[in-house]
Every structure is written in structure tokens, then in C-alpha cells.
PAZAPA-4460 file (N, C-alpha, C; in steps of 0.05 Angstrom, whole numbers, plus 32768, in hexadecimal, padded with zeros to 4 digits):
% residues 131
    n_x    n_y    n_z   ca_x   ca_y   ca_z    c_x    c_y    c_z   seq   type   mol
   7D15   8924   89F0   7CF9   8927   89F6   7CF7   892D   8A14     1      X     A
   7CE1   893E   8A19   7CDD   8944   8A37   7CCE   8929   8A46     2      X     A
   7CD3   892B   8A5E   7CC6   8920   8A6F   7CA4   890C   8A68     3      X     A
   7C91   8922   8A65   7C7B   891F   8A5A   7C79   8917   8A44     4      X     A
   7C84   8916   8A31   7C82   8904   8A1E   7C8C   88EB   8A15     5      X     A
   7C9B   88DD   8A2B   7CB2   88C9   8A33   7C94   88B4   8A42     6      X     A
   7C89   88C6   8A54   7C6E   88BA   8A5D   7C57   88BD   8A46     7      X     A
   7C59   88C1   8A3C   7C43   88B8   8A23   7C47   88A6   8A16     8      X     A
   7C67   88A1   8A0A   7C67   8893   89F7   7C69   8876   8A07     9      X     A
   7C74   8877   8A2D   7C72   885E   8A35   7C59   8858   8A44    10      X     A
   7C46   8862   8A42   7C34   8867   8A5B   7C3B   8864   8A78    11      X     A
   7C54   886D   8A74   7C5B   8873   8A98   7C5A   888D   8AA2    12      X     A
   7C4D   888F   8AB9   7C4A   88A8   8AC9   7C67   88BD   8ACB    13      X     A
   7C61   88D0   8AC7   7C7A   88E0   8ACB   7C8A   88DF   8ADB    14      X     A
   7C74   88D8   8AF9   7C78   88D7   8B1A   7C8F   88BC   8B0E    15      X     A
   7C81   88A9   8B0B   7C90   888F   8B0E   7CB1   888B   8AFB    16      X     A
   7CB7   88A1   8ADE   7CCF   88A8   8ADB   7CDD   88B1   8AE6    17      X     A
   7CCE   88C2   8AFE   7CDB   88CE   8B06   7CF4   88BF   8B20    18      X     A
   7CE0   88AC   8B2A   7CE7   889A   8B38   7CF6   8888   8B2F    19      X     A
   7CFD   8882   8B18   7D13   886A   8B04   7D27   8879   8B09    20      X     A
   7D22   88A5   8B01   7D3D   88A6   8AFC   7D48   88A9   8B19    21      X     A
   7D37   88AE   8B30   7D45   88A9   8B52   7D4F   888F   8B53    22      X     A
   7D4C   887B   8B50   7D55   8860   8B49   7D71   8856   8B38    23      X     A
   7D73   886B   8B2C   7D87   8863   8B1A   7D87   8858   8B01    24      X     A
   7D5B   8855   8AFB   7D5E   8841   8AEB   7D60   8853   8ACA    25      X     A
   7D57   886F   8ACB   7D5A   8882   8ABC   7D6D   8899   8AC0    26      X     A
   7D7D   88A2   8AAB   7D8C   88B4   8AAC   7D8B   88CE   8A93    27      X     A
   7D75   88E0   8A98   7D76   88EE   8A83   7D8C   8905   8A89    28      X     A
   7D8B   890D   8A67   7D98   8926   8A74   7D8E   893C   8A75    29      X     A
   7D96   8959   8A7B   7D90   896E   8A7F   7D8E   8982   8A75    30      X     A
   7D79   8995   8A69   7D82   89A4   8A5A   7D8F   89C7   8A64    31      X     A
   7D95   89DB   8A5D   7DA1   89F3   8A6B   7D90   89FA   8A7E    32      X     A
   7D7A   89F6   8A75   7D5F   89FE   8A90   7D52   89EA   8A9E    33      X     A
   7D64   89D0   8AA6   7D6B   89C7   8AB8   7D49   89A9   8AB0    34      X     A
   7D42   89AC   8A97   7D2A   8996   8A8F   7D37   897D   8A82    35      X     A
   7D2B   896B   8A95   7D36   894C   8A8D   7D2D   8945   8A73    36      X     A
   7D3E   893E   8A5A   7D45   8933   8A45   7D46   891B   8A42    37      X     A
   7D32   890C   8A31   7D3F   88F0   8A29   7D38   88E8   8A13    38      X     A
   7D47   88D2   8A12   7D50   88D2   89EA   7D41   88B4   89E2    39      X     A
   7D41   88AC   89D4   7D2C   8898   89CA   7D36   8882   89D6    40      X     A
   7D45   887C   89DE   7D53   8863   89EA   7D48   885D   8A09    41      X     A
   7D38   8881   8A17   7D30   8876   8A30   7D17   886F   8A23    42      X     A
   7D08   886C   8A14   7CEE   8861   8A0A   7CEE   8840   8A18    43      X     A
   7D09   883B   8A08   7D0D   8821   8A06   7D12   8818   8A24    44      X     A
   7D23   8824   8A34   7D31   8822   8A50   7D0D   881C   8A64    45      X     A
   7D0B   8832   8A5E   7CE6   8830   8A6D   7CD8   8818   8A67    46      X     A
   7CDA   880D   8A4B   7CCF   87E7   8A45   7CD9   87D4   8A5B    47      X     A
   7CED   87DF   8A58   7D0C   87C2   8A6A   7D05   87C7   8A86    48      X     A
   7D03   87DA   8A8D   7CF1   87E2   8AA9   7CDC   87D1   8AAF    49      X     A
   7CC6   87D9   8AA1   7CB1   87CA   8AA7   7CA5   87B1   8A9D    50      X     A
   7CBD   87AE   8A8F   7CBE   8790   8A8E   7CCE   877E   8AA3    51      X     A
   7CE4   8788   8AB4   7CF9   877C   8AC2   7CDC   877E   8AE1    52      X     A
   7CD0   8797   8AE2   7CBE   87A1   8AFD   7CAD   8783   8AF1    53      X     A
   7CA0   8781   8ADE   7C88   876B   8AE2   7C97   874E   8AE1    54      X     A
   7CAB   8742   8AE7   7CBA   8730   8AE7   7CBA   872F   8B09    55      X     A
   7CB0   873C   8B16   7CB5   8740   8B2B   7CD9   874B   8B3F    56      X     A
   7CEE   8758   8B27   7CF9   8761   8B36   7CFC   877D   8B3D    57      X     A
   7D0B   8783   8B53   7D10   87A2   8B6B   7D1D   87AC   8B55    58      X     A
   7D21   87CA   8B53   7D24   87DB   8B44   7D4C   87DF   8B49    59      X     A
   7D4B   87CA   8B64   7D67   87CB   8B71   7D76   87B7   8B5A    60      X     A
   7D6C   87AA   8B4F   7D6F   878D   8B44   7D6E   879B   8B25    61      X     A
   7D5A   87A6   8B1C   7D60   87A6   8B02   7D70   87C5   8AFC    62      X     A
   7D7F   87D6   8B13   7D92   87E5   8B11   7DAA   87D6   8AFC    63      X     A
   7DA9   87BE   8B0E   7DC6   87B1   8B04   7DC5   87A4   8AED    64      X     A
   7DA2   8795   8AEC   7DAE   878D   8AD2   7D9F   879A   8AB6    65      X     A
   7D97   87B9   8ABA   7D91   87C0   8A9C   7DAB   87BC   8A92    66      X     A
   7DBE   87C3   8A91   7DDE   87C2   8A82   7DD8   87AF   8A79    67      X     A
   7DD1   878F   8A7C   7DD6   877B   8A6B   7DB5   877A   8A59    68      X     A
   7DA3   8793   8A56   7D8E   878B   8A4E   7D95   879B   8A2D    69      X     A
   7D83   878E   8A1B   7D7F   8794   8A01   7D66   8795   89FD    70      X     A
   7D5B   87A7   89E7   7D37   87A5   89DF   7D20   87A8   89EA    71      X     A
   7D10   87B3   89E6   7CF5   87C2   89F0   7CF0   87A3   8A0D    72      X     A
   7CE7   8786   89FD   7CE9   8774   8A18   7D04   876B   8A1C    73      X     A
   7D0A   8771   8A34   7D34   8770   8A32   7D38   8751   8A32    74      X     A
   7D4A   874C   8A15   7D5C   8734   8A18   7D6C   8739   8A30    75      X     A
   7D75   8726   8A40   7D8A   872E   8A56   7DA3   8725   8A3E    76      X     A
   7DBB   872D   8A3D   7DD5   8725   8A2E   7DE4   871E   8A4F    77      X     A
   7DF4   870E   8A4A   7E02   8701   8A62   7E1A   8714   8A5F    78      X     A
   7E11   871D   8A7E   7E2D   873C   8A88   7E30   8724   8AA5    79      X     A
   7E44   8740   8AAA   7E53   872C   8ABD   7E3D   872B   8AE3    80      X     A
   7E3D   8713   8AED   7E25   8715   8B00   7E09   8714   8AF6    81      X     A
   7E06   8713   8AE4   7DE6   8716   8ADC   7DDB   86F7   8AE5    82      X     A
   7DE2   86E8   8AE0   7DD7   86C8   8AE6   7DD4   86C2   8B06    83      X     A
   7DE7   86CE   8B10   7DE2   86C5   8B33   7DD4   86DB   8B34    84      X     A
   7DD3   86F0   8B29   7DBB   870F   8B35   7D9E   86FC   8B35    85      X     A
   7D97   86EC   8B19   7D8B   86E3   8B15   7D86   86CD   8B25    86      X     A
   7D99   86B5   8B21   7D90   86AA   8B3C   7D85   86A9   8B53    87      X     A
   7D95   86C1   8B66   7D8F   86D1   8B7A   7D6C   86D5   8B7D    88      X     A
   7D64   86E4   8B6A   7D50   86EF   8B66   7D3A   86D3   8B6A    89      X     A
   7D37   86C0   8B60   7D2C   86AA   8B5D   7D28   8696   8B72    90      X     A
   7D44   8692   8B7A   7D4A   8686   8B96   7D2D   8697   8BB1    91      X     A
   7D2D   86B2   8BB7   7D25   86BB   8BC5   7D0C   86C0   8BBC    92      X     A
   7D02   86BC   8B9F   7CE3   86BB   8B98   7CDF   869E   8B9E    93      X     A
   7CED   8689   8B9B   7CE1   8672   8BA4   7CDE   8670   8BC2    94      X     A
   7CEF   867A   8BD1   7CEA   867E   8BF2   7CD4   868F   8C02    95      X     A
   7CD0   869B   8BE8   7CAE   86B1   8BF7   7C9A   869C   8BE5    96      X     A
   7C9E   8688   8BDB   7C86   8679   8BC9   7C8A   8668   8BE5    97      X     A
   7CA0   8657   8BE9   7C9C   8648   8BFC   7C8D   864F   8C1A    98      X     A
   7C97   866A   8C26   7C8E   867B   8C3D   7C70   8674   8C41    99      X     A
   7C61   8680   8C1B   7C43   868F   8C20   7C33   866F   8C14   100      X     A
   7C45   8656   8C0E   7C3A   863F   8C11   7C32   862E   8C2D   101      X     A
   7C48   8636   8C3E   7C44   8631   8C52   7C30   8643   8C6A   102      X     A
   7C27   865B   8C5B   7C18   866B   8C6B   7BFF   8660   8C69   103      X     A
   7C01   8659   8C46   7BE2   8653   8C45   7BDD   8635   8C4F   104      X     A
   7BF0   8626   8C52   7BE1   8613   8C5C   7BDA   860F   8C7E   105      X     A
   7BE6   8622   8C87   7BE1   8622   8CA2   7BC5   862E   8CA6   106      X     A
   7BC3   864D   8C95   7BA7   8658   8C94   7B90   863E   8C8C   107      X     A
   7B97   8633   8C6F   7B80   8616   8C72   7B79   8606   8C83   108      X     A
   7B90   85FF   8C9D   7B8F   85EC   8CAE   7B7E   85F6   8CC5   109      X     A
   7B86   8619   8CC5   7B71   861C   8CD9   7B54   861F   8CD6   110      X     A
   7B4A   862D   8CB8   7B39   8629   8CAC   7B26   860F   8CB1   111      X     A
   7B30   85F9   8CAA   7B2C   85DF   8CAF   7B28   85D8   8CC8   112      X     A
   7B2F   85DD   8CDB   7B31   85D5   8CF9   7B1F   85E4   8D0B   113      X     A
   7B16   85FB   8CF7   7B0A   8614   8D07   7AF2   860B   8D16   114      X     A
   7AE1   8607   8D32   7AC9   8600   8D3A   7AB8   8615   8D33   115      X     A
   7AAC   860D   8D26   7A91   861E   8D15   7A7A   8624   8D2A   116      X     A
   7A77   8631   8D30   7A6B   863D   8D48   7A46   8645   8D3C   117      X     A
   7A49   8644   8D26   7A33   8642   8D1B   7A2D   8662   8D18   118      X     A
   7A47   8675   8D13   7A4B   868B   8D0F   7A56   8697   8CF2   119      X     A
   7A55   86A5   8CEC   7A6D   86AC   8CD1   7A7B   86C6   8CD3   120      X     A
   7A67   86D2   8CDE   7A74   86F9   8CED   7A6D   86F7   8D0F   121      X     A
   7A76   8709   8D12   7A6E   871A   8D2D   7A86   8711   8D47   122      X     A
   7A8B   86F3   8D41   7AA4   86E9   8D51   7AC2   86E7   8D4A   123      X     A
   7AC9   8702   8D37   7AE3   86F5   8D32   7AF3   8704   8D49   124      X     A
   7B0A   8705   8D3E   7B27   8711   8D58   7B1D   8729   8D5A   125      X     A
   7B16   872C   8D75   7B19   8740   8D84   7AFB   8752   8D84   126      X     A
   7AE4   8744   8D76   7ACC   874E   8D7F   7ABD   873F   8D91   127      X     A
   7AA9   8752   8DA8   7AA0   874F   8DB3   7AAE   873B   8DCE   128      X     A
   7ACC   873F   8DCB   7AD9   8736   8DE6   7ADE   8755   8DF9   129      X     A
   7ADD   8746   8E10   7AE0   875C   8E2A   7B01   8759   8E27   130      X     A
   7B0B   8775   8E2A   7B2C   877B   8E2A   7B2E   8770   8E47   131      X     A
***
């Protein structure tokens, strides 16, 4: 199947296969007049995509582990590295949870502390100060 109809049957943009297959994450093939080909299996590859993308991982990340994926929502099958990929991956989502927990509580603290000037607009950063 061509291109365009690879995006129909997944509702993904053509633009954005196109971009899987710069990625590595698609590999069609080619026909004599040089039109990308793919066979019912990238149907499936395009699921595991955007199912691995809404899990929150980089397209760097699920390069490596479609190989261990099976079925439209990918079982992962245990290949070799897939559990510390995984790990990995988790470890550094809990460190941006921790980061943007600690952002927000600094933003509440100032929130809280803020002297209310008996304003809501017109004074924030950088209006109506002389440079």
C-alpha cells in the first residue's frame, strides 16, 4: 500500500510517517519508481508507535524497543535490555515529576507570600518600571 493509504487506515499524517520512517521507526520499501510501499504489518508498527509516543516515550527509545513489541497495543516480550531501557525511562520521568514538584511549590510559596498591593494587573515584571 502507498503512503496515503497507510495514513488512512492509521489516522496518521503522511508528514508524520514520514518522520517514523527518518527515525528508523518505519522501513518501507520501494517500488521501481522510487514510491514507498508498505505491507499490512506497518498498519500494525504505526499502533506500537503511538502507543509507545503516548506512554510518554522519545522515538529514540522506542527505535530500540519495537523489536521486542507484538500487536496493534505492543505486549513488550523480554529482548535483551528492554527492562533497564525501561527502567531508565521511568527513573528520569520520576526526576522531572520530582523537578516540576518542586517548581510548583516554590511558585505557591511565592504566591502565598506575595504583598497584595491591592492590584491584580498593571504591576507585574517589568511594567511601568523606568530601565
Amino acid at each position: 500500500m502507498r503512503i496515503g493509504e497507510l495514513a488512512r487506515l492509521t489516522g496518521v499524517s503522511t508528514r508524520l510517517l514520514r518522520y517514523y520512517e527518518e527515525q528508523g521507526l518505519l522501513r518501507p520499501g520501494r517500488t521501481t519508481a522510487g514510491h514507498r510501499e508498505y505491507g499490512e504489518e506497518d498498519t500494525v508498527r504505526v499502533w506500537q508507535i503511538r502507543s509507545l509516543l503516548a506512554a510518554g516515550l522519545s522515538t529514540r527509545v522506542i527505535a530500540e524497543l519495537l523489536p521486542c513489541a507484538t500487536g496493534p497495543v505492543p505486549v513488550l516480550e523480554a529482548c535483551p535490555q528492554l527492562l533497564a531501557i525501561l527502567r531508565d525511562e521511568l527513573a528520569d520521568l520520576d526526576s522531572r515529576i520530582e523537578d516540576l514538584t518542586r517548581n510548583r511549590r516554590a511558585l505557591s510559596h511565592y504566591i502565598t507570600t506575595a504583598h497584595d498591593s491591592g492590584h491584580e494587573s498593571g504591576h507585574g515584571y517589568g511594567e511601568g518600571r523606568a530601565a
